[in-house]
C-alpha positions in Angstrom: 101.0 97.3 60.6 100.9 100.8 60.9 100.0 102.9 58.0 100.1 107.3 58.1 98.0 108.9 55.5 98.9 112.2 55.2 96.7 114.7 53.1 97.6 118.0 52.1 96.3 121.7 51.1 92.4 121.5 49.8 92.0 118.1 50.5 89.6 119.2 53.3 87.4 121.0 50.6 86.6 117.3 49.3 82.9 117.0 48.5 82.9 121.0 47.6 85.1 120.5 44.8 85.1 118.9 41.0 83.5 115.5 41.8 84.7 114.6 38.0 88.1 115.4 39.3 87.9 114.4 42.8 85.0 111.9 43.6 82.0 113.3 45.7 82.8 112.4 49.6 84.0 114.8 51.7 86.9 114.7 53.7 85.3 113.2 56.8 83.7 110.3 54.7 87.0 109.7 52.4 88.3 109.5 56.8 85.7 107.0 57.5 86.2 104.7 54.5 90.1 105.1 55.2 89.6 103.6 58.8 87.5 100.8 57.7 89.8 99.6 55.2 92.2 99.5 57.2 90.0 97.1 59.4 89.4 94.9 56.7 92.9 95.0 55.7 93.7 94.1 59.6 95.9 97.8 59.3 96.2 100.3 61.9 96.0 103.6 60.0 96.3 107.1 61.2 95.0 110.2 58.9 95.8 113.3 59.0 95.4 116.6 56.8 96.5 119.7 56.9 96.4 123.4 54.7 99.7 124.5 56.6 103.6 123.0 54.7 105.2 123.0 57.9 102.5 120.8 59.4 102.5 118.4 56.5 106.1 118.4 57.1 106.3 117.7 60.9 103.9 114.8 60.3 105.8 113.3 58.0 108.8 113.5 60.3 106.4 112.3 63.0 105.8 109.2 61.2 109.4 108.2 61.0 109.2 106.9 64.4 106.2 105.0 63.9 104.8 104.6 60.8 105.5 101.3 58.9 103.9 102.6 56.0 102.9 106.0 54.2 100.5 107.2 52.1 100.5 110.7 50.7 98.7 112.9 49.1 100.1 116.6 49.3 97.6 118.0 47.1 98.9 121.6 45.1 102.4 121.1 47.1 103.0 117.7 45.1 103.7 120.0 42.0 106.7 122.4 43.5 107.2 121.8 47.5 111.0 120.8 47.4 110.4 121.2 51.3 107.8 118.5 51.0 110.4 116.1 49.3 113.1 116.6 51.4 110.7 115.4 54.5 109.9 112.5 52.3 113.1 111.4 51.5 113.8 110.8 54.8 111.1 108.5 55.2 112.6 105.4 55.4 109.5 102.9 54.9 107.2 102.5 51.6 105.5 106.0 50.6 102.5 105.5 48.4 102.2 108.8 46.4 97.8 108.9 45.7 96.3 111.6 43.7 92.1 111.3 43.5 92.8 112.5 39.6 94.9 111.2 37.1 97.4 114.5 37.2 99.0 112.8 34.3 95.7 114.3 32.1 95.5 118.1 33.8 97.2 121.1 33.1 100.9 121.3 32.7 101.5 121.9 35.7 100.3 119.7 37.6 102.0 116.6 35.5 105.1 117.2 37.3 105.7 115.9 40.9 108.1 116.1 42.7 108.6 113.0 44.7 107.5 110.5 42.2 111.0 109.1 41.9 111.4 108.7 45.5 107.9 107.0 46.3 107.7 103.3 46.1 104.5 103.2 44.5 101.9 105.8 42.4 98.2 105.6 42.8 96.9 108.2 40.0 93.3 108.7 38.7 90.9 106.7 40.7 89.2 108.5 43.3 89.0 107.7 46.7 89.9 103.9 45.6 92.6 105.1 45.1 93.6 105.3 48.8 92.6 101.7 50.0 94.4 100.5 46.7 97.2 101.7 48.5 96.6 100.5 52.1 96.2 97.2 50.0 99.8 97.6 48.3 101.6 98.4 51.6 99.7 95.2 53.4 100.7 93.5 50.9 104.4 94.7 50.4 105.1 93.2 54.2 
């Protein structure tokens, strides 16, 4: 199996930011821990971030032709990026939607996403666990 994990905006800035909010690795670890899960999980996973829409986009079309699973995190973009859900939409294999905090509990704002209804699955609120809960789910959903 397959699995893209696609990170948006700030997610580099991981380790620099709220640890409350966002757990204290940085990006490269949160990469690291990513790869071995997917080891353990016997998963071949691919991650990639990016501060740039248009990149986030092209990935995700980019994973359409290979990916047998998705796992997104778009960061700020999750919130109002119709561009962003119109590349997932055309996804046509299991997106996990992860956010490292619960968005659910934040500022207005950010309580609103905008491809929650088309994701097959929500991971909200639990830090970088979050992310190999949902290398676990899409493992599991094969």
């Amino acid at each position: 199996m397959r699995i893209a994990v696609i990170n948006g905006v700030n997610l580099n800035a991981l380790g620099d930011r709220d640890p409350a909010l966002y757990g204290g690795l940085s990006y490269a670890e949160l990469e690291t821990r990513l790869y071995q899960w997917g080891m353990a999980l016997d998963v071949s996973v691919r991650c990639f971030q990016t501060n740039h829409e248009g990149q986030f986009i092209d990935w995700c079309h980019d994973a359409r032709r290979w990916a047998d699973g998705v796992v997104l995190n778009p960061g700020a973009w999750t919130h109002y990026s119709y561009a962003i859900r119109d590349a997932v939409e055309l996804i046509d294999v299991p997106v996990v939607e992860v956010h490292l905090s619960n968005i659910l509990e934040r500022e207005e704002w950010r309580r609103r996403s905008v491809i929650e209804d088309i994701a097959a699955h929500r991971i909200l609120g639990k830090g970088p666990e979050g992310y190999r809960e949902a290398l676990a789910w899409l493992a599991g959903s094969q």
